[in-house]
C-alpha positions as CSV (number, residue, x, y, z in Angstrom):
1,X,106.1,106.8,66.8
2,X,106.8,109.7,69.4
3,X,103.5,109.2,70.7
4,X,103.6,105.5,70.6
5,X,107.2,105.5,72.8
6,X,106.0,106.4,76.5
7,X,102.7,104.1,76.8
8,X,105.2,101.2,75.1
9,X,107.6,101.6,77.1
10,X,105.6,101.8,80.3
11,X,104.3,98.2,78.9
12,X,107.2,96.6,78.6
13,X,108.4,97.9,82.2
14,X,104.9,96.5,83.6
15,X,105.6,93.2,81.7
16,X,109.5,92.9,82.7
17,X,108.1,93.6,86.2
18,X,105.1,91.1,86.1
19,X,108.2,88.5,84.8
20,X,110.5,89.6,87.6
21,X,107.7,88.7,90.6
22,X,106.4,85.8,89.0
23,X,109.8,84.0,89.0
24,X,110.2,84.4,92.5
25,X,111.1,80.7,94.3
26,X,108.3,80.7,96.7
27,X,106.5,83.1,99.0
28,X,107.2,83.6,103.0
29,X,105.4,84.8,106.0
30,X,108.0,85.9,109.1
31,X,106.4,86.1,112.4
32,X,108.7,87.3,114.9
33,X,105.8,88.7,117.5
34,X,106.3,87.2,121.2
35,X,104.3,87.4,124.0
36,X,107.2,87.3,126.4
37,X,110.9,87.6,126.2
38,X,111.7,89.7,123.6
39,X,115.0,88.9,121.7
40,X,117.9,91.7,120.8
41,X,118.7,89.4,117.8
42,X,115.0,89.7,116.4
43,X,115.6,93.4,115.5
44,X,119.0,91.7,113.4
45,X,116.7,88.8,111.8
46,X,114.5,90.6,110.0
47,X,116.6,93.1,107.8
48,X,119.1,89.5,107.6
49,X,115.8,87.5,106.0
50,X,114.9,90.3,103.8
51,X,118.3,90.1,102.3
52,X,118.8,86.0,102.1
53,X,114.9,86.7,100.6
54,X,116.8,89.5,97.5
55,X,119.7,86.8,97.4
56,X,117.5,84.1,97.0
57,X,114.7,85.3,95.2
58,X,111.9,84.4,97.4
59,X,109.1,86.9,98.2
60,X,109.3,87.4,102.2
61,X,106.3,89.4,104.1
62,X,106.3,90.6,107.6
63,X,103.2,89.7,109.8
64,X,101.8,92.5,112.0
65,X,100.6,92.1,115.1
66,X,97.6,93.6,114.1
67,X,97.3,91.2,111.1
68,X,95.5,88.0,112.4
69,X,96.0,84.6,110.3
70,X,93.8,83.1,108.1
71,X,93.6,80.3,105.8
72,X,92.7,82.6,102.8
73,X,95.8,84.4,103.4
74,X,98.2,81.7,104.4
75,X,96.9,79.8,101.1
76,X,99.0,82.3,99.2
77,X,102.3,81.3,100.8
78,X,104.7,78.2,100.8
79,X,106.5,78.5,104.0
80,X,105.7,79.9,107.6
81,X,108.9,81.2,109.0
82,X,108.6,81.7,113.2
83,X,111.7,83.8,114.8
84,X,112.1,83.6,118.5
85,X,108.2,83.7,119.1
86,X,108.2,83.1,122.8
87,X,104.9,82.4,124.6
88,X,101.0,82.6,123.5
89,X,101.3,84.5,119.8
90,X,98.1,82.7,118.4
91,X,94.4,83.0,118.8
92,X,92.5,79.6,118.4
93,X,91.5,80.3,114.9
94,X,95.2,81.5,113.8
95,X,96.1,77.8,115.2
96,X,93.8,75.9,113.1
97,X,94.7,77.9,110.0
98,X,98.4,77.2,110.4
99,X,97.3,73.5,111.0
100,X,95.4,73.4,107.8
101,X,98.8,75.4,105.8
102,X,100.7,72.4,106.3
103,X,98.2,70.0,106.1
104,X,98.0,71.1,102.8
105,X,101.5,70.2,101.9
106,X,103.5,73.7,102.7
107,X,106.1,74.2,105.3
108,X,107.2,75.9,109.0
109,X,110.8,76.8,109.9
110,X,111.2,77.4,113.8
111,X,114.0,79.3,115.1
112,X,115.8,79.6,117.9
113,X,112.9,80.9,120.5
114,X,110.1,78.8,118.6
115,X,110.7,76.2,120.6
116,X,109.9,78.5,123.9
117,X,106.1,79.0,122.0
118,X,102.7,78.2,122.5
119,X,102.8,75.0,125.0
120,X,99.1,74.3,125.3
121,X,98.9,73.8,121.7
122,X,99.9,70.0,121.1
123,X,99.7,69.9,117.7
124,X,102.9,72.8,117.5
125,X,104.3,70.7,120.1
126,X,104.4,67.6,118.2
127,X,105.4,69.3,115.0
128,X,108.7,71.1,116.9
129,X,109.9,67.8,118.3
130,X,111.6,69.5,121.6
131,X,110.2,71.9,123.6
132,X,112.7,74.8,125.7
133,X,113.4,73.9,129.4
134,X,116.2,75.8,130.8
135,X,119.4,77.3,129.1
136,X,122.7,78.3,130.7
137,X,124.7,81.3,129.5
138,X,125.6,82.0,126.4
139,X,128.9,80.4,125.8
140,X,131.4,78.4,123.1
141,X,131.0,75.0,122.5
142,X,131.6,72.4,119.5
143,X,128.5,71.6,117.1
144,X,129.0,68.1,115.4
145,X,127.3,68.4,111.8
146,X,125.1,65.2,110.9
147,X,124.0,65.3,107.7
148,X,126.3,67.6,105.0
149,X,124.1,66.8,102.0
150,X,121.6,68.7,103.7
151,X,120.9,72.6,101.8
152,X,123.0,75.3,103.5
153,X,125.5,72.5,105.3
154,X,127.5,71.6,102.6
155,X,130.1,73.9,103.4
156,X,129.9,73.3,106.9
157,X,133.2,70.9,108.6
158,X,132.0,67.7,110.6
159,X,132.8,69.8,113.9
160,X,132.8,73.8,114.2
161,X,132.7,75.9,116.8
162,X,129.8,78.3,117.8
163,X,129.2,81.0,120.3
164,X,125.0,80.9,121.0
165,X,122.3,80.0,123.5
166,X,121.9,76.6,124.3
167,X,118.3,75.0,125.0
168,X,118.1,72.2,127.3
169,X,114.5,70.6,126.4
170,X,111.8,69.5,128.2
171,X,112.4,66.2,126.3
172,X,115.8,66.1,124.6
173,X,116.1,62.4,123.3
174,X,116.4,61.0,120.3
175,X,112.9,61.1,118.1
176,X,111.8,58.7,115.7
177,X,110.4,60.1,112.2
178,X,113.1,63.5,113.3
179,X,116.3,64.1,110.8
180,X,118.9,65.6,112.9
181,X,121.4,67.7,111.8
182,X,123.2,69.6,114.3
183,X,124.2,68.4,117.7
184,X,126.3,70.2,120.8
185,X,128.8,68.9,122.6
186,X,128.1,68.9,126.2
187,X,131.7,67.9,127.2
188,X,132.5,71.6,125.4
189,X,130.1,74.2,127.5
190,X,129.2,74.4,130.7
191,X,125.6,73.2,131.0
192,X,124.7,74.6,134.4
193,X,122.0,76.7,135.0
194,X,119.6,77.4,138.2
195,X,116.2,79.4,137.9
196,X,114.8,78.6,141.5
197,X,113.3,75.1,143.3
198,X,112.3,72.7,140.5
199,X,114.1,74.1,137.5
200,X,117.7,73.3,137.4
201,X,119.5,72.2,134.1
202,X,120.6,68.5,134.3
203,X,121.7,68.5,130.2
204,X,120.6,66.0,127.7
205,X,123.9,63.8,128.2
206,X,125.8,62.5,124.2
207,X,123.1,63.2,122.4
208,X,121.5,67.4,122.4
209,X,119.8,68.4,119.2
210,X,120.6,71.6,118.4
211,X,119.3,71.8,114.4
212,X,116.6,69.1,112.6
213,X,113.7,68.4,110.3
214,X,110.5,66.1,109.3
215,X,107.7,65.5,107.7
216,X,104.6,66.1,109.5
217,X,101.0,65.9,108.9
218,X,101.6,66.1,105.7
219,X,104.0,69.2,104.9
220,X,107.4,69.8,106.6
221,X,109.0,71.6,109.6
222,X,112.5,72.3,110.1
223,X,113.9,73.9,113.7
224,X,117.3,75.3,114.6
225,X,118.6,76.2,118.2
226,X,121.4,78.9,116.8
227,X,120.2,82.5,116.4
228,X,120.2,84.0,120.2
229,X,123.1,86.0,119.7
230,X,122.4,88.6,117.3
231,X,125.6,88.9,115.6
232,X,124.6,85.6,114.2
233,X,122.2,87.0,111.8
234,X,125.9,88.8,109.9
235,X,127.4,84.8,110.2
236,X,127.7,83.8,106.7
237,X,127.7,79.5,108.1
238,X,124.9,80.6,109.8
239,X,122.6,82.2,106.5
240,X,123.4,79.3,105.1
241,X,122.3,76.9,107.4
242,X,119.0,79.0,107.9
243,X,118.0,79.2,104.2
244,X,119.0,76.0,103.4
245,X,115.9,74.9,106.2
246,X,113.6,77.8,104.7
247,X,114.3,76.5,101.0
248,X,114.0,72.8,101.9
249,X,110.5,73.5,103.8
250,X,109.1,75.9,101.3
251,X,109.8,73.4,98.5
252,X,110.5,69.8,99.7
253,X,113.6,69.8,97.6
254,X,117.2,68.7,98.8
């Protein structure tokens, strides 16, 4: 039985260990590279999702830069999470893979500067709804919550203040097919901003989405606005709010 005790013990660890990863919820890819603006709070998002992903129980994985996108590898995963990925991040055969991922019924979650990516590519377009403009400084102003029976809102009141980066959109108004969730208050901030002849911030007037979701081409993408400041990714409303979007996308379930 001496002998027998090391090899069965090392079994049953392998076995407890197969059972632990095989109950994970679902499995995410973060992409957080940016061929522009780089973001202070990225550096705070990524330690943040690796915690929601030991809270949670989800498997998250980190794309390199180096690592280029597939459809074999993205078959593996349930959700595609994009933190503040500013400009051209994709190569043509990247894009039609991600196409394809939630074509096949899996998810995207956008946030904050994944609305300020990859222009030229309609399809993304489309699927984020409302594309960056302008923003003025980072200031406080009122959210008004639209939807509390949405994951990671339930605790949230009806109005709250934030401190973040507001987008102004290239197209701000209301979308049919979109689920909004969060809107800002422009009677709270000062929307003014002025980068030069032809870009000035006019504001999007009683209606600025800040947070919402959809189904699209036949999987789901949810955005959020919030997550510019870095000391956001330490806000406990806000951890909320972003894995309630990453759960609902990864598994279609409210």
């Amino acid at each position: 039985m001496r002998f027998l005790t090391l090899p069965f013990l090392t079994c049953l660890s392998v076995m407890l260990l197969s059972g632990s990863l095989s109950a994970q919820q679902f499995k995410a890819l973060l992409v957080v590279q940016t061929n522009g603006w780089q973001h202070e709070s990225t550096f705070n998002a990524v330690p943040a999702l690796e915690k929601l992903a030991t809270r949670h129980d989800f498997q998250l994985t980190l794309k390199q830069k180096a690592m280029p996108i597939t459809e074999d590898q993205l078959s593996g995963f349930d959700v595609l999470i994009m933190v503040n990925t500013t400009g051209d991040v994709f190569e043509d055969s990247e894009q039609a893979a991600i196409e394809k991922f939630i074509q096949s019924g899996k998810g995207w979650v956008g946030v904050h500067a994944a609305a300020d990516t990859e222009y030229d590519w309609k399809w993304y377009t489309d699927m984020v709804g409302h594309m960056f403009y302008i923003h003025p400084h980072v200031q406080t102003a009122m959210l008004d919550v639209h939807d509390n029976d949405f994951p990671g809102l339930s605790g949230w009141p009806e109005r709250k203040m934030w401190t973040d980066e507001y987008y102004e959109y290239l197209d701000g108004s209301k979308k049919p097919g979109f689920n909004y969730l969060l809107t800002v208050d422009e009677s709270t901030y000062d929307i003014n901003a002025n980068w030069g002849p032809g870009k000035v911030a006019k504001g999007h007037g009683d209606f600025h989405p800040i947070s919402w979701y959809r189904e699209y081409d036949g999987g789901r993408s949810w955005y959020t606005n919030l997550g510019h400041v870095p000391a956001v990714f330490e806000d406990t409303d806000f951890l909320e709010h972003l894995y309630g979007g990453i759960f609902w996308a990864a598994k279609g379930m409210k």
